[in-house]
N, C-alpha and C positions, 0 to 999 in steps of 0.2 A: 383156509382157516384164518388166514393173517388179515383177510379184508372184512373179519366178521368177529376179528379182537377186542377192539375195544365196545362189542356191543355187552351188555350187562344179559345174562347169563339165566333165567332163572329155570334150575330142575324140580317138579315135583317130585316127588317119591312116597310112594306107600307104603305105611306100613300094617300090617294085622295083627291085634293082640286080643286073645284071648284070656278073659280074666275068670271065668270059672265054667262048669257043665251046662248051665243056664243063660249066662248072659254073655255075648260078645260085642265088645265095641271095636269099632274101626276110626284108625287116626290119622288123620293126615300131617305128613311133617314138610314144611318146605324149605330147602335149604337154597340159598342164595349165594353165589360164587361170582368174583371178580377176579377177569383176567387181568392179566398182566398188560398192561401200556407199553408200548412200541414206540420208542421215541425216535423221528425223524429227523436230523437236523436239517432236513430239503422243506421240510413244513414251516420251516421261520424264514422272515425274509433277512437278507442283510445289509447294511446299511454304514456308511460313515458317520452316522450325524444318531445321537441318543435324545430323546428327551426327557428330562433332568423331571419338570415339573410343571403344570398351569396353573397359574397364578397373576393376583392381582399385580400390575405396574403401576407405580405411581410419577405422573409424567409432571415433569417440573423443566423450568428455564436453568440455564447454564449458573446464573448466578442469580440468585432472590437476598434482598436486603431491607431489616425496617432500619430507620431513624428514628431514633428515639431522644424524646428531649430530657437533659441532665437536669433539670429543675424544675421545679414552676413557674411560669411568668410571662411576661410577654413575648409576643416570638416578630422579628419581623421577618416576613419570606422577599425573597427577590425571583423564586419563580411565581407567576402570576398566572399560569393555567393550571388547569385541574388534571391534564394529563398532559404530559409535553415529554421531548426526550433531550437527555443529559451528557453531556462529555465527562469524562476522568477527571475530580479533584473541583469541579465546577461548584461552586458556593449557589447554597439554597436557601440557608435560613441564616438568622442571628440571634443571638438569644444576650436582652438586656444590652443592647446600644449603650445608653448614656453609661452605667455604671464601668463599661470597660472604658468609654475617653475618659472617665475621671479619674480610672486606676493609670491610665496611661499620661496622663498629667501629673498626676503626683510621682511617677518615676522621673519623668522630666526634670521636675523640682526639685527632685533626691540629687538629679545627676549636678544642679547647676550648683545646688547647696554645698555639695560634696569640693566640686573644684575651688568654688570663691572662698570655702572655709581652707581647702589647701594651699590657695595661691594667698591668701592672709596668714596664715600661719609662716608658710615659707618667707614672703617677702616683709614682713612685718614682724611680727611676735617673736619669730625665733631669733633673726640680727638684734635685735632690742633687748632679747634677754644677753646673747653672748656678748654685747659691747657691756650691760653692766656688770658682767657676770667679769668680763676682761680688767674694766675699770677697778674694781671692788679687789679683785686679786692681786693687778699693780700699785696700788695701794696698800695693802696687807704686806707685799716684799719691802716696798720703799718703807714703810714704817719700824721693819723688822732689822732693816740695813739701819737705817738712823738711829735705832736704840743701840745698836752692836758700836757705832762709832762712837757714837757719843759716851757709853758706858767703857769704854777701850782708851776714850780721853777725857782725864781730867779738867782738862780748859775747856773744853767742849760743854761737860757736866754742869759747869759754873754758870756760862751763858744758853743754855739749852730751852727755860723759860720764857729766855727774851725771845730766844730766834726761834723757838715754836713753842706758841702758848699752847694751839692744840695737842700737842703730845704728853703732856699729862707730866705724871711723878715719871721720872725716868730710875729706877733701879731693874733688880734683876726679876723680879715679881712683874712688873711693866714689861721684860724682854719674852719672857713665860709664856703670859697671856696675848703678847701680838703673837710668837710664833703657834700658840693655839689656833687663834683666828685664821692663820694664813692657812694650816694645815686644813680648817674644816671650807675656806673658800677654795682651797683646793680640790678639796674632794667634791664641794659643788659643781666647782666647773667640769670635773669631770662626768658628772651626771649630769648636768646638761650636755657635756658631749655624746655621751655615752648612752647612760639609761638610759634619759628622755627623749633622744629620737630614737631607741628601740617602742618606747611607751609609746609616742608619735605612732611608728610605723604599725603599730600593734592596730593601735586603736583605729586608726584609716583601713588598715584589713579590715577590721568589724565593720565598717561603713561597709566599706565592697560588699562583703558576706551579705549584710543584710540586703543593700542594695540590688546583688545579685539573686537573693533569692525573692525577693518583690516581682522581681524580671519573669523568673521563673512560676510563679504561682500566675503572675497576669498571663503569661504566656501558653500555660496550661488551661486559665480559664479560657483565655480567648480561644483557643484549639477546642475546648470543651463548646463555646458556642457559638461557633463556627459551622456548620453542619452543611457537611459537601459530600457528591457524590463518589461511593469508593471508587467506582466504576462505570463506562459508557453501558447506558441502557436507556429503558423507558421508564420515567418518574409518573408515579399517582401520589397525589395527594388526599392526604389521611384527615385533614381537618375538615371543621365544620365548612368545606369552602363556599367562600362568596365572590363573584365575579367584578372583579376590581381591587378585592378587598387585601391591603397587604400585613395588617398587623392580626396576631389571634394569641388569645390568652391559650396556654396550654396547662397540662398539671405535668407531676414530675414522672419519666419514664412513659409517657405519652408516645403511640407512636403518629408519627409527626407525616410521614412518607415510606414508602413503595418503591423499589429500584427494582428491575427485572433486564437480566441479561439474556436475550433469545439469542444471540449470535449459535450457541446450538441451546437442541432439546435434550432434557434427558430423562431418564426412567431409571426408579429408585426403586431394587427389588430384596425386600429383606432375607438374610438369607438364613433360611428353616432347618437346612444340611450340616452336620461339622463338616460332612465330608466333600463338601462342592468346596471346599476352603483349599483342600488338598490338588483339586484341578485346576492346568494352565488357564490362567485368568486370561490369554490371549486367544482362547480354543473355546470360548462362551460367549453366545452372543441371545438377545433375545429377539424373537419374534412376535410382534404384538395382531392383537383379532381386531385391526381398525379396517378399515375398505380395502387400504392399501397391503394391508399383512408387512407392515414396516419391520423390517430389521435392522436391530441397533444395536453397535456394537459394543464391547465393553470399555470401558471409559475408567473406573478406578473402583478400589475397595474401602470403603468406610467404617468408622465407627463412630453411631450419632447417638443422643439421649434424647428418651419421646420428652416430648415438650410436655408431657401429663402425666404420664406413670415416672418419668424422671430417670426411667431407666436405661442400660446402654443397647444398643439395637446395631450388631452390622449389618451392612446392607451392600449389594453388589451396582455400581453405579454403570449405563450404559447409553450411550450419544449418539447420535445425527448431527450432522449439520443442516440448521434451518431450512436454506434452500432446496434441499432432497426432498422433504415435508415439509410445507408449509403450512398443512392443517392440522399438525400435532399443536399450533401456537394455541386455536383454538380450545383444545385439551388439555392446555397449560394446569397445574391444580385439580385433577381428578385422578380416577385410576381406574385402567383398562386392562383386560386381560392378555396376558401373554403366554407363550411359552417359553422357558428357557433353557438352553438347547445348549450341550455341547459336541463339539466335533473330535471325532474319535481319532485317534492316532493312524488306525489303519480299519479298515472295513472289517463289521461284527455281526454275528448272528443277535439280532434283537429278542429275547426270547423273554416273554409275560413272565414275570413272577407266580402267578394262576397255575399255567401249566408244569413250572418248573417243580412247584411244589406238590403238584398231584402225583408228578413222577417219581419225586425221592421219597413219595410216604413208603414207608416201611424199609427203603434203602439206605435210609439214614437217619441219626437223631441227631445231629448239628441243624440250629436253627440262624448260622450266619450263611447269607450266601455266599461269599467266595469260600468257605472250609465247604461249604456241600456241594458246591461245582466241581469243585476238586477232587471231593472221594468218587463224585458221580464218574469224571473223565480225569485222570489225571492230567492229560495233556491241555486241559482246556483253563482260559482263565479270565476271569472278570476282570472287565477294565474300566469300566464305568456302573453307577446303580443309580438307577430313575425309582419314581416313586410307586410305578407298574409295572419298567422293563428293566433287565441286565442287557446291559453290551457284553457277550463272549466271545472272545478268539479262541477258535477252534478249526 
């Protein structure tokens, strides 16, 4: 009987009814039964390795870059082929020659202006102020001293016209007003000591500041149009190229050049799963349907934004090195299919979702699988879910 269980089952059966003295009808009823499924675990095979999902890879170089030009205008390139390869940091283009030596001349100027107006100030202007500043104050004393003598001596007083006609009326009004004067050349001198080489030193900072941020804006433009490569790879150029030709008008955010780094390949596979997020990312690798059936390992987990819908996309990233395949270069920018596979912890009955679900109809109403693996076998447990099979240890 057990090799003829799961065959579908159908019994006729007859029944006779009689509906009155005269007429009799005969009915046929047929009832349909379904045995019960016998579940083998010897009917599945088992395996280390699950497959997760097939799906599209999208095979890309280790490293892709455009150059994009910050303005519009002229550009001059100093590479001169239309495809050539690049070292790290290697200058390609420039953008507005003349206007950066003119920005770089006029720092020059700032700088020489800056010193000659310091070494004239230091060596000139400011001895020239303290010698009359010095003068004007010995004078202010000496004048303040000789009204005090002379107003202290009457003999003095009598001849004081003759022996200085410039000192004026000599009384105490005369003493008043010098010691006024001397007090406010005092306090000049002191602000030419004081203030005014803080005002000095003030105002030479603002030189600096400005000067230094001139530095700074040239320095940023120049880094702005300067355009080098970030990294060794193979350069294409993006412009209208002409052979020979080294100047090209460009517009602003133009892309200018092409940098591809194949040192490895890689294959960019977005991922569809929350739950592949949960699995050892060093236990995933993919398998691609190229001649070679290449496998490639996992390499990093991203999170990118489509360049169209703008939206954010992770994506599981996974490499080769070049040399292994050198015809995935050819598939650089397309997408091929793959599988991608994880490796199981320890060896599992792979068992169809198909099947699995034909067995638990009527033994369960949980519709997650690992609660319905569970009530099925207690002892048994999911440890992977593909998008056709469960990996179960049991």
């Amino acid at each position: 009987m057990k090799s003829f269980s799961k065959l579908l089952l159908i019994i006729p059966v007859l029944t006779w009814t009689s509906c009155d003295k005269s007429t009799t009808d005969t009915t046929l009823s047929i009832e349909e039964t379904e045995p019960e499924i016998i579940w083998d675990w010897e009917n599945f095979p088992k395996s280390t390795e699950l497959t997760l999902r097939s799906m599209p890879c999208s095979i890309q170089p280790k490293q892709t870059f455009e150059l994009k030009s910050e303005a519009s205008g002229i550009m001059t390139f100093l590479i001169t082929e239309k495809e050539t390869t690049v070292i790290k940091d290697q200058l390609i283009a420039k953008m507005d020659v003349e206007s950066l030596e003119e920005a770089e001349e006029r720092i020059e100027l700032g700088k020489e202006q800056r010193f000659l107006e310091e070494l004239k100030t230091n060596e000139l202007e400011l001895p020239e102020q303290r010698r009359k500043a010095e003068e004007e104050l010995s004078e202010a004393k000496r004048k303040v001293k000789l009204l005090e003598k002379i107003l202290n001596s009457p003999a003095m007083a009598e001849i004081a016209n003759e022996l200085f006609p410039r000192i004026g009326d000599v009384d105490s009004k005369a003493l008043e007003k010098a010691k006024t004067e001397l007090t406010f050349l005092e306090r000049k001198f002191v602000i030419l000591e004081d203030v005014d080489k803080k005002l000095r030193k003030a105002a030479l900072r603002l030189q600096d500041m400005d000067l230094a941020k001139s530095e700074r804006q040239h320095e940023d433009v120049k880094e702005r149009s300067q355009y080098k490569a970030p990294f060794a790879g193979e350069l294409r150029l993006e412009v209208n190229y002409l052979e020979g030709q080294t100047e090209y008008t460009v517009g602003s955010r133009e892309t200018i050049a092409t940098i591809n780094n194949y040192e490895e390949i890689h294959a960019h596979v977005q991922v569809l799963n929350a739950k592949w997020a949960n699995l050892e990312p060093e236990q995933i690798y993919v398998q691609l349907n190229d001649r070679d059936k290449t496998i490639m390992n996992f390499n990093d987990d991203r999170i990118d934004r489509d360049e169209r819908t703008r939206k954010e996309e992770r994506k599981f990233i996974f490499s080769i090195p070049l040399e292994e395949n050198v015809s995935l270069k050819r598939l650089s920018g397309t997408d091929i299919q793959g599988d991608l596979i994880y490796k199981l912890p320890e060896s599992c009955y792979i068992i169809p979702k198909y099947d699995l679900s034909l067995y638990a109809l009527g033994k369960t109403q949980s519709l997650k699988w690992k609660s319905m693996v569970k009530q099925l076998w207690p002892e048994a447990e999911v440890l992977a879910e593909g998008r056709k099979n469960l990996a179960i240890k049991f």
